[in-house]
C-alpha positions as CSV (number, residue, x, y, z in Angstrom):
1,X,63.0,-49.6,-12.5
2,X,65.2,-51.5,-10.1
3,X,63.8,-52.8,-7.0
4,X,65.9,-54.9,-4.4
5,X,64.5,-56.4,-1.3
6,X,66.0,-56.6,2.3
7,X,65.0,-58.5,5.2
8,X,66.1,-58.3,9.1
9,X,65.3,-60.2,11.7
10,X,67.2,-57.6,14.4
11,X,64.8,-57.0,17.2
12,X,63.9,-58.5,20.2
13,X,60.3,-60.0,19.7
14,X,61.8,-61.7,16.4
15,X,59.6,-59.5,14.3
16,X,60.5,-60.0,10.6
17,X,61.1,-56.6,9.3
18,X,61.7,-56.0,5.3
19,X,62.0,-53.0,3.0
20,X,61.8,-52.7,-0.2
21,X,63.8,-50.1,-2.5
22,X,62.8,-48.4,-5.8
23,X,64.5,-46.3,-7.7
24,X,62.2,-43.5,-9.6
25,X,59.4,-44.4,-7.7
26,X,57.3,-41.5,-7.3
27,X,57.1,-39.7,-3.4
28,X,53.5,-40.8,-2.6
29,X,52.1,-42.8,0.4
30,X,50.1,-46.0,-0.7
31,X,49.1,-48.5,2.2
32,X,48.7,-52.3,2.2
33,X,48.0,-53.6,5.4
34,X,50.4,-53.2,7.7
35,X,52.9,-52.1,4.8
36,X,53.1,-48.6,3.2
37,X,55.1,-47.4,0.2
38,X,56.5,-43.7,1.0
39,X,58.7,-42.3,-1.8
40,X,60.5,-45.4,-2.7
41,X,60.7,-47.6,0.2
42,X,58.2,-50.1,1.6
43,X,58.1,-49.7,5.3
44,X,56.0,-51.3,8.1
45,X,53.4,-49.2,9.8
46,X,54.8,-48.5,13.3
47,X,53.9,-50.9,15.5
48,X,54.5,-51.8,19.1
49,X,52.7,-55.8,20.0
50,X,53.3,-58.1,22.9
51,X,51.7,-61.3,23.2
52,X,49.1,-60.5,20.8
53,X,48.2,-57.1,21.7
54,X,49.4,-54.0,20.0
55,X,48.9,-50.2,18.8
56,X,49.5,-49.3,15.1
57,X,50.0,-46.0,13.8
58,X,48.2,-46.0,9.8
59,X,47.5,-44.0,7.0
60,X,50.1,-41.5,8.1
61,X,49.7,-38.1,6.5
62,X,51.5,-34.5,6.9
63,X,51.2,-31.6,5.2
64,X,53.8,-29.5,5.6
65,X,51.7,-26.7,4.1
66,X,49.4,-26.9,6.6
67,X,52.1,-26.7,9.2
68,X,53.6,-23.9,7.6
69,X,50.5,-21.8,7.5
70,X,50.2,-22.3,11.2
71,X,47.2,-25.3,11.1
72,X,48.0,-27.3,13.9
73,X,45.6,-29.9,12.3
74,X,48.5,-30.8,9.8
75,X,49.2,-34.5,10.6
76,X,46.0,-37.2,10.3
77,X,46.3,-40.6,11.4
78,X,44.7,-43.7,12.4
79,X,45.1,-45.8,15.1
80,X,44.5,-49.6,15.2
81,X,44.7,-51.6,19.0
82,X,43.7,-55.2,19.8
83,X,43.9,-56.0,23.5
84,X,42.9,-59.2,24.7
85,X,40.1,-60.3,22.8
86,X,39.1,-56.7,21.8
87,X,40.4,-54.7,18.8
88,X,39.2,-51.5,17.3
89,X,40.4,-48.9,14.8
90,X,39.9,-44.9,15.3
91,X,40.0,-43.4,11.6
92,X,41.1,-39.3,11.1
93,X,42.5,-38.4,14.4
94,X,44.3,-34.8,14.1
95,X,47.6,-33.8,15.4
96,X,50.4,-30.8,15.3
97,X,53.4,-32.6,13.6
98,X,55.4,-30.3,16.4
99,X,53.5,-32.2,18.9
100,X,54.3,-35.2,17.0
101,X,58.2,-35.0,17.4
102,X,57.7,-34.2,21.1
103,X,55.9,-37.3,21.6
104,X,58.9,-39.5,19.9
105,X,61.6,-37.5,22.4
106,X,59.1,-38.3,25.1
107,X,59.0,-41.9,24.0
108,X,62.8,-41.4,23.9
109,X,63.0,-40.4,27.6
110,X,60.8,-43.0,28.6
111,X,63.0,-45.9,27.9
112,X,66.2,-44.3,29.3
113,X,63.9,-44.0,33.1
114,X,64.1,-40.1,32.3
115,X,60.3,-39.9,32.4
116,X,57.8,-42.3,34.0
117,X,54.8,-41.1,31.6
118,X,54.0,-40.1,28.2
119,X,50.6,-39.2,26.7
120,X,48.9,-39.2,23.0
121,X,45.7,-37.4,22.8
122,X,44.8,-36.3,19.5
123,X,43.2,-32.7,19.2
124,X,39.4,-33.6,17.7
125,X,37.9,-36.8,19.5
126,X,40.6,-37.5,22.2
127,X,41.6,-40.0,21.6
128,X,44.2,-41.2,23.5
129,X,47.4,-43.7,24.5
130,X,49.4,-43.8,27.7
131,X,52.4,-44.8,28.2
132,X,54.0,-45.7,31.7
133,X,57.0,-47.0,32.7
134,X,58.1,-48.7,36.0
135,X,61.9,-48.4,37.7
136,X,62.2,-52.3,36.0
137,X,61.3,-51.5,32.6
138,X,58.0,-52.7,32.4
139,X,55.3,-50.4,30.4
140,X,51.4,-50.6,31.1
141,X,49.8,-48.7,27.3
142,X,46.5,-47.9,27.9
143,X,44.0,-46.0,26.5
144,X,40.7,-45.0,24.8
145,X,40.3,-44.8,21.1
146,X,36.1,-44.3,19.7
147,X,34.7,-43.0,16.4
148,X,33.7,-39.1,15.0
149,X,30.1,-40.0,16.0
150,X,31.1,-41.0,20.0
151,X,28.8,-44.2,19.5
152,X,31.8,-46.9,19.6
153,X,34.9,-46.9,22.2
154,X,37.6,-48.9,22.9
155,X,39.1,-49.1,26.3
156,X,42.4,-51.0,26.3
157,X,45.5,-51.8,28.1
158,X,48.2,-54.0,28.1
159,X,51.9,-54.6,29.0
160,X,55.0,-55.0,27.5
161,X,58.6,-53.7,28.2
162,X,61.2,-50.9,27.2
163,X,62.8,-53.3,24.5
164,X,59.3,-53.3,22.4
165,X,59.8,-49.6,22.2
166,X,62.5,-48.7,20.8
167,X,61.9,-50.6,16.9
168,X,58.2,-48.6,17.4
169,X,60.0,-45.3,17.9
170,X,62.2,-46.1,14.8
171,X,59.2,-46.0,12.8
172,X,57.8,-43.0,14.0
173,X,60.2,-41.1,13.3
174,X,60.3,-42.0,9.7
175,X,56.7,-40.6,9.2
C-alpha cells in the first residue's frame, strides 16, 4: 500500500488543508474528527469558520439505493455549530441528495450576488441554516439546530464573507 501526503495552504483564512492518498484502500467512509477517509483519500469535513465560529457538515452518508428507489430520506448527516460562546451538534438529520446538489448551486449563486438567500432545512426535525448575503459580500449564517427528542436547541448566527464560502462549497460537493 502506497500512501503520499499533500498539504496546501491556498485559501483565504489560512486554513491548512491536507489529503492524504491510498492506493487499494477500500471505498468506505471512516471519520476522525474533523477528518474522514472516503475511498482512498482523507479529506476535511466541510467547514465554513470565521473568527471562531463555524458550521460543519459530519458523518456524511448517501445511499444511492435509496435514491434510486425514490426515498427522499437517502442522505443523513450531522451538523456541528459553535457561535460565540455556544456550540452544539444535531446528529441524523435527513435529506434528498437532489435537494442536496440544489443547495451547493444555490450556495454557488450566492457568492456571484445571483441570489441574496439560501436555506437548509433538513426533512425530520428542521433543522435548519440560512444563508444571506449583502450587495458587499458580507454573509449573516443563522440558524436552529436541536435534538430527535425537541429537549435541546441551538439558536446561532454569525458573520463572515463570500471568500469563506467558496473552500466550504468545494467540500460539499465531494460528498
Amino acid at each position: 500500500m502506497r500512501a503520499a501526503l499533500l498539504t496546501s495552504n491556498n485559501n483565504s483564512r489560512g486554513l491548512l488543508r491536507q489529503s492524504l492518498f491510498v492506493d487499494n484502500y477500500p471505498d468506505v467512509l471512516y471519520n476522525y474528527g474533523r477528518y474522514r477517509i472516503k475511498g482512498g483519500r482523507f479529506q476535511m469535513n466541510p467547514r465554513i469558520e470565521d473568527r471562531g465560529n463555524y458550521i460543519e457538515i459530519v458523518d456524511f452518508y448517501h445511499s444511492l439505493d435509496d435514491e434510486r428507489a425514490g426515498n427522499p430520506y437517502n442522505c443523513t448527516f450531522d451538523i456541528r455549530v459553535r457561535s460565540g460562546g455556544f456550540s452544539g451538534r444535531t446528529d441524523g438529520c435527513e435529506y434528498d441528495y437532489k435537494e442536496w446538489k440544489r443547495f451547493i448551486e444555490s450556495l454557488e449563486q450566492l457568492i456571484s450576488f445571483e441570489i441574496k438567500k439560501v436555506s437548509l432545512i433538513e426533512i425530520c426535525v428542521g433543522n435548519h441554516i440560512e444563508f444571506v448575503c449583502d450587495r458587499t459580500g458580507h454573509i449573516i449564517i443563522s440558524g436552529e439546530i436541536g435534538s430527535d427528542a425537541g429537549s435541546h436547541f441551538l439558536k446561532f448566527e454569525f458573520r463572515t464573507d463570500q471568500t469563506a464560502l467558496q473552500p466550504f462549497i468545494r467540500e460539499l460537493k465531494k460528498l
